[in-house]
C-alpha positions as CSV (number, residue, x, y, z in Angstrom):
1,X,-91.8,-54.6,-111.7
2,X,-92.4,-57.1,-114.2
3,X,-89.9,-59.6,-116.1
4,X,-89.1,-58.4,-119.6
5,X,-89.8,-61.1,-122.4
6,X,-85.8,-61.6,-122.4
7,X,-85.4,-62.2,-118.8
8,X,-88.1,-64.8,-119.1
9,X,-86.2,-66.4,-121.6
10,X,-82.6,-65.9,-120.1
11,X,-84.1,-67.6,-117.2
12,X,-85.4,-70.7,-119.6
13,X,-81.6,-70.1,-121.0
14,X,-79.8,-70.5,-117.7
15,X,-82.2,-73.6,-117.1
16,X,-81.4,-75.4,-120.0
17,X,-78.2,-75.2,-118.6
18,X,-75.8,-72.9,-120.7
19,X,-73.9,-70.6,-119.2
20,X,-73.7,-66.7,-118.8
21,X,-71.6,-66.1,-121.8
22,X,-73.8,-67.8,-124.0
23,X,-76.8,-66.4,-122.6
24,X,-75.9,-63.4,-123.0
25,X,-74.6,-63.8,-126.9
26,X,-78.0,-65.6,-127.9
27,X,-80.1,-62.3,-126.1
28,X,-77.4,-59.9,-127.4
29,X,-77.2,-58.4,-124.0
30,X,-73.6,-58.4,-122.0
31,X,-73.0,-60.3,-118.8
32,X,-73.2,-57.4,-116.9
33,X,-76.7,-56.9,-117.6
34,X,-77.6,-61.0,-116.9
35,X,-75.8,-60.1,-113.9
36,X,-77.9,-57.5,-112.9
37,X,-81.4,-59.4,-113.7
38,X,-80.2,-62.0,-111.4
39,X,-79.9,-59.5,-108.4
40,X,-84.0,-58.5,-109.1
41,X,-86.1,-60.4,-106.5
42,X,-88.8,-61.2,-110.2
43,X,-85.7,-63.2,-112.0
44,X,-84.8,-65.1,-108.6
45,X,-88.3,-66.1,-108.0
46,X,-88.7,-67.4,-111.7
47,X,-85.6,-69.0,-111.7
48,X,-86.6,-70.8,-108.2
49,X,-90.1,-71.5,-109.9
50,X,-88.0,-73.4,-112.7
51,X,-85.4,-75.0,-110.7
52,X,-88.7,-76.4,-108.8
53,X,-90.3,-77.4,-112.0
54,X,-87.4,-79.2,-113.5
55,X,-86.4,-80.8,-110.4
56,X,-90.2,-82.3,-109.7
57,X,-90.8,-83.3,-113.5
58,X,-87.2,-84.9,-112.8
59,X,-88.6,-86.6,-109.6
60,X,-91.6,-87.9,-111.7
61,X,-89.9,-89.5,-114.0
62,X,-87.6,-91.4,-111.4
63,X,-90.4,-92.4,-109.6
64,X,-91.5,-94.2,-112.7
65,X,-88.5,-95.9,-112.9
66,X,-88.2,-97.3,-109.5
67,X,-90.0,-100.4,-110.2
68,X,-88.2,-101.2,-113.0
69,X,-84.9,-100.6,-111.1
70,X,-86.1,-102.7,-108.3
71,X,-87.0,-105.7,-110.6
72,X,-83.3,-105.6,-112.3
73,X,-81.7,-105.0,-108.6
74,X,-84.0,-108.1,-107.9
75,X,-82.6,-109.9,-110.5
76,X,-78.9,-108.9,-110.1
77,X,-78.9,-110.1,-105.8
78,X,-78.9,-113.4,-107.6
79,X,-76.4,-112.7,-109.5
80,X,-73.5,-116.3,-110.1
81,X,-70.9,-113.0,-109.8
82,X,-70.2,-112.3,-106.2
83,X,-69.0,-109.0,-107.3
84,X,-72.1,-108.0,-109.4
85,X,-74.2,-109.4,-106.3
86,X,-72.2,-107.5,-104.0
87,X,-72.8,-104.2,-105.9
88,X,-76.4,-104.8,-106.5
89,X,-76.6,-105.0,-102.5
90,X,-74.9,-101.9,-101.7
91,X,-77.1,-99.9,-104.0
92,X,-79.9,-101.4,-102.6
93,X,-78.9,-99.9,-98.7
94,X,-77.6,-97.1,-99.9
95,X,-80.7,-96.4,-101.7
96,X,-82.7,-97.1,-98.6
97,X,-80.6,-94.9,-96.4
98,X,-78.4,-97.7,-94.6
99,X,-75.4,-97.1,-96.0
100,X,-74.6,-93.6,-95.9
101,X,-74.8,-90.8,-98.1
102,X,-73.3,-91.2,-101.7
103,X,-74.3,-90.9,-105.1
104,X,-76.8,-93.7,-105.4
105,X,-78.9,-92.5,-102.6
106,X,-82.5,-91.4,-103.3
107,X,-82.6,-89.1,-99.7
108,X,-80.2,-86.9,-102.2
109,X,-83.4,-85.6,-104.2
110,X,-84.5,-83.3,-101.3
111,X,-81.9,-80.2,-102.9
112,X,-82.6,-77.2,-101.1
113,X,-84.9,-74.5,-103.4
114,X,-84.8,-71.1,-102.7
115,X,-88.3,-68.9,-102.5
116,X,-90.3,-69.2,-105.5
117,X,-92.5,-66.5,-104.6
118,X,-92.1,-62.3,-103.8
119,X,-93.6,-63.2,-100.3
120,X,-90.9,-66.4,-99.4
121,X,-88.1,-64.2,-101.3
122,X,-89.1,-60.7,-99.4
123,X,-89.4,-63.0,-96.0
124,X,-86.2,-64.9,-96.2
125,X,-84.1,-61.1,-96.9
126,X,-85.7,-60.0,-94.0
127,X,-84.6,-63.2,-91.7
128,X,-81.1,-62.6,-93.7
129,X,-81.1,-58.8,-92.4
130,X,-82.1,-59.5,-89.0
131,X,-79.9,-62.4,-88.6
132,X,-77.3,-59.8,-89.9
133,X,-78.2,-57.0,-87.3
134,X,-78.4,-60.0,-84.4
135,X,-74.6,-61.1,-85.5
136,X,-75.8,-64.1,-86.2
C-alpha cells in the first residue's frame, strides 16, 4: 500500500513540527484518522526517513560551525573573567565527553531513529513479537 498525497504531506506537517490538531485542521481530516496513518508501517517509515533527513541536514550544519565555535571557545579560555573562562572550559570537556552528559555535549547527536525502510520496520516487529512470546 502506498502513501496518499495527504499522508505525505501530514508527514512533512508533523515534521515541521506542529501538532496533531493542526495537522489535522490544515488536511481537513480528524485526529482519529492521523492516528490511524501513523499505525501504517508506509507513514512510520516516511516519517523515520524525515526524522533522518532533518536530523543529518541538522548535523551538517553543526559541523560547519564547529570551527567557528572552537575559535570563539579559543578566545574566551583567555578570557580577564574567571567566570567566563571557567564556563568556556566546561563546554569545552563537556563537549569532548569528559564531563558528563548535559546539554552542551555533541555525543547527544546520536538520537536513536527508528527503521526507515519496510524491511528494518517488518524486522524490528518481528524481534518485538518474538521478544514478546520469549517474555522478554
Amino acid at each position: 500500500m502506498s502513501l496518499s498525497a495527504k499522508q505525505i504531506k501530514a508527514v512533512v506537517l508533523f515534521s515541521s513540527g506542529l501538532n496533531a490538531k493542526e495537522v489535522a485542521k490544515q488536511l481537513s481530516v480528524t485526529p482519529a484518522t492521523l492516528c490511524n496513518w501513523k499505525r501504517e508501517p508506509e507513514f512510520i517509515v516516511l516519517s523515520n526517513q524525515m526524522l533522518k533527513h532533518l536530523l543529518d541536514e541538522a548535523g551538517s550544519k553543526l559541523v560547519g560551525l564547529v570551527s567557528k565555535a572552537v575559535e570563539s571557545l579559543e578566545g574566551l579560555l583567555g578570557s580577564d573573567d574567571g567566570k567566563v573562562a571557567l564556563k568556556a572550559c566546561e563546554l569545552v570537556l563537556s563537549s569532548n565527553g569528559l564531563k558528563g552528559d548535559n546539554e552542551y555535549s555533541f555525543m547527544r547527536y546520536g538520537q536513536q531513529i527508528g527503521p526507515t525502510s519496510l524491511r528494518e520496520y517488518e524486522n524490528d516487529r518481528q524481534r518485538i513479537r518474538i521478544s514478546e512470546v520469549m517474555g522478554g
